[in-house]
C-alpha positions in Angstrom: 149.8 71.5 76.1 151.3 74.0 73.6 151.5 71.6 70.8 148.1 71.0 71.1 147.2 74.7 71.4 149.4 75.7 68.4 147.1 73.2 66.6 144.0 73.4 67.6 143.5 77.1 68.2 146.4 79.4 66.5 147.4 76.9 63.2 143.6 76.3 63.1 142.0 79.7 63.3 144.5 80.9 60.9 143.3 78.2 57.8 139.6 78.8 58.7 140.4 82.9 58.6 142.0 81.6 55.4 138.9 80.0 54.0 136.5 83.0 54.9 138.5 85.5 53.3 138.7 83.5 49.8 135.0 83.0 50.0 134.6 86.7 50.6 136.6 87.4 47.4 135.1 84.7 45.6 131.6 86.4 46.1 133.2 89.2 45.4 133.9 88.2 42.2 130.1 86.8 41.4 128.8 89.9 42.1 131.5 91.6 39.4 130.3 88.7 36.8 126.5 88.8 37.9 126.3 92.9 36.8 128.5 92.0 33.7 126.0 89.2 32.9 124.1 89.6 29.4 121.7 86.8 29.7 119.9 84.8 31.9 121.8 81.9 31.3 124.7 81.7 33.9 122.6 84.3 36.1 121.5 81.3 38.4 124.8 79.8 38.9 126.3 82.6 39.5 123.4 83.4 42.4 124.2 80.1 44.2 127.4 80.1 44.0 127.2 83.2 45.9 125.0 81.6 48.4 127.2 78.5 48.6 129.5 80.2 49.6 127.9 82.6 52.2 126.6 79.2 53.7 130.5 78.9 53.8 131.5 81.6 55.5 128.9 81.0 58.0 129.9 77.6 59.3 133.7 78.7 59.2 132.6 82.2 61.4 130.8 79.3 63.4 133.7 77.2 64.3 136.1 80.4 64.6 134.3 81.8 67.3 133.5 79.1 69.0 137.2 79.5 70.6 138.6 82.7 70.5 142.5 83.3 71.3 142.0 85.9 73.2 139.7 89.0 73.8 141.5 90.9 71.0 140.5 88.3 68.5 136.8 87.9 70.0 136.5 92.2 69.0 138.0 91.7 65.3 136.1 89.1 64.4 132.7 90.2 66.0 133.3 93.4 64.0 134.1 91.8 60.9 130.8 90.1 61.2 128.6 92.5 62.2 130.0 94.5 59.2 129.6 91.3 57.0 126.4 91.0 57.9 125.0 94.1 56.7 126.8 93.2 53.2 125.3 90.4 52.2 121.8 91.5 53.2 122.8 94.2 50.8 124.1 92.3 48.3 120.4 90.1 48.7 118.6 93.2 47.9 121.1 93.7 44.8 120.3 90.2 43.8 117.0 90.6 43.5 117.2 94.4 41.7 119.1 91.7 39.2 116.8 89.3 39.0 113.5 92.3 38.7 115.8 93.2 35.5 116.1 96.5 37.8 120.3 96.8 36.0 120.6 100.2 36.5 119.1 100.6 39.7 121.0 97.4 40.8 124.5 98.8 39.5 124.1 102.2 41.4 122.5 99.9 44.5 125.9 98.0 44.2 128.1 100.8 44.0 126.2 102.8 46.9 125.5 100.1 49.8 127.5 97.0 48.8 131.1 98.1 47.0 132.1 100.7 50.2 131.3 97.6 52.6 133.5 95.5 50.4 137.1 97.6 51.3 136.2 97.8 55.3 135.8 93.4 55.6 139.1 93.2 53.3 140.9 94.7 55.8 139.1 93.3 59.1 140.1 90.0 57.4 143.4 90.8 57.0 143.9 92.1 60.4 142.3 88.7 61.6 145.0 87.0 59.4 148.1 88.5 60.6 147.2 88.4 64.0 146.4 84.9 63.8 149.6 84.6 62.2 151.5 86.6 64.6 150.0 84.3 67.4 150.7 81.1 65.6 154.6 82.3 65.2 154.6 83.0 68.7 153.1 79.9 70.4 155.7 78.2 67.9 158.9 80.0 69.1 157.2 79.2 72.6 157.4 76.0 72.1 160.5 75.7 70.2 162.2 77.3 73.5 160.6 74.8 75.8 161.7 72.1 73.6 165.0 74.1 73.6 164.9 74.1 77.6 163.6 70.0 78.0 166.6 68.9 76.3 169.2 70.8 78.1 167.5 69.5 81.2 167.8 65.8 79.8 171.3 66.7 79.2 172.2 67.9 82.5 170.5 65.0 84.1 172.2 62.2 81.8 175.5 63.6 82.9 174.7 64.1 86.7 173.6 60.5 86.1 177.2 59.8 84.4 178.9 61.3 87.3 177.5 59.6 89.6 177.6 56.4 88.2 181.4 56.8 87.6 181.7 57.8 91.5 180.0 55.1 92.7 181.7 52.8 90.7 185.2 54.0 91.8 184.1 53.8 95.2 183.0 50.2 94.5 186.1 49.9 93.2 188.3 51.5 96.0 186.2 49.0 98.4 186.8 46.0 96.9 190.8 46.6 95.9 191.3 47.5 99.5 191.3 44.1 101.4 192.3 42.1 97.3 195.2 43.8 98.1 195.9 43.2 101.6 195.1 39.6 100.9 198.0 39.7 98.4 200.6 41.5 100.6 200.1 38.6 102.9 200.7 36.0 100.4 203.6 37.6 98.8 205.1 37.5 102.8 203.7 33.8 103.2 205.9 33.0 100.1 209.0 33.7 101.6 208.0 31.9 104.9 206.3 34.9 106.9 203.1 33.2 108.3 202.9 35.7 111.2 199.5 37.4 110.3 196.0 37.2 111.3 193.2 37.9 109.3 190.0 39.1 110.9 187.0 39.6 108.5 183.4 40.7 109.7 182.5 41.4 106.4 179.9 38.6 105.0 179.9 39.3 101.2 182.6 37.0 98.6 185.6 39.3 99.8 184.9 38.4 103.5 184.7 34.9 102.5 187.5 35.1 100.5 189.6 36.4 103.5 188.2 34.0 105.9 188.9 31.5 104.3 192.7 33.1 103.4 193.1 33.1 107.1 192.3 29.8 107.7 194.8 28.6 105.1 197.4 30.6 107.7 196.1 28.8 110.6 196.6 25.8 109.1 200.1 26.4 108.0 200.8 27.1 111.6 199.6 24.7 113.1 202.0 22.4 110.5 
């Protein structure tokens, strides 16, 4: 349903957009530290952290596309990684210009083939992100509206079901006062000596008991 949908796809591609793009600017960052880096000694974390967190990015673009919202979002986020791909093979080949002591070469190598990639994914990410966002908002009024429309239907039906009851119970009601008081016209006449009536009762619920036997209680004081 919708709920599930706002969860599993909209709300969910949105958090793992999320996580790619603060990995992204996480390795940014490494790469920043790794050509201010004077010595050798936080050189190798600083090289698997940016690995770590390519392997990240990976396994989140895994489970992204794995369902797409729609077309649109198949095309932005194919593009993004195609044009991610070609950065981190370029910031590889910057790695290892680091690692061959190669700083110069490495700097201009960064600011040639790996900073003017580094603008282009910012911006596919955040064009993923808002319209994942946009989506998510959507299916969420969507929802809210249907929820909107279910409980005015409830409402309508619980006071159909009201008035009907309320009917049905003054019918009831009508039915069952009807021959009461007939039954009690008679017996106001029988108390001042009137026993000229004659109850006939086909009905076989309590009230056509109730006037049979009424009727033989006249027949009685008849025959007296």
């Amino acid at each position: 349903d919708r709920d599930t949908y706002l969860y599993e796809e909209a709300t969910l591609h949105l958090a793992q957009a999320g996580r790619i793009s603060s990995a992204f600017q996480q390795i940014r960052s490494d790469l920043k530290d790794i050509s201010l880096s004077k010595s050798d000694g936080s050189l190798p974390d600083l090289i698997k952290d940016v690995q770590n967190l390519n392997d990240l990015i990976v396994k989140e673009s895994a489970l992204y596309s794995a369902t797409f919202l729609n077309k649109s979002d198949e095309e932005n986020f194919n593009a993004f990684a195609d044009e991610y791909k070609k950065y981190y093979e370029a910031t590889g080949n910057y790695i290892q210009l680091i690692q061959s002591n190669k700083k110069e070469e490495a700097l201009q190598y960064l600011t040639v083939n790996v900073n003017k990639n580094e603008a282009i994914i910012t911006s596919q990410l955040n064009k993923i992100s808002l319209k994942n966002e946009a989506e998510a908002k959507q299916v969420n009024v969507e929802n809210t509206s249907l929820a909107d429309s279910e409980t005015i239907k409830m409402a309508i039906t619980s006071t159909v079901g009201i008035l009907l009851s309320i009917i049905l119970g003054l019918y009831i009601s009508k039915i069952i006062s009807r021959p009461v008081n007939r039954l009690a016209l008679i017996a106001s006449k029988l108390a001042t000596g009137d026993v000229n009536h004659t109850i006939n009762s086909v009905s076989k619920d309590e009230i056509g008991g109730l006037e049979r036997s009424f009727g033989l209680m006249i027949e009685n004081i008849k025959e007296q």
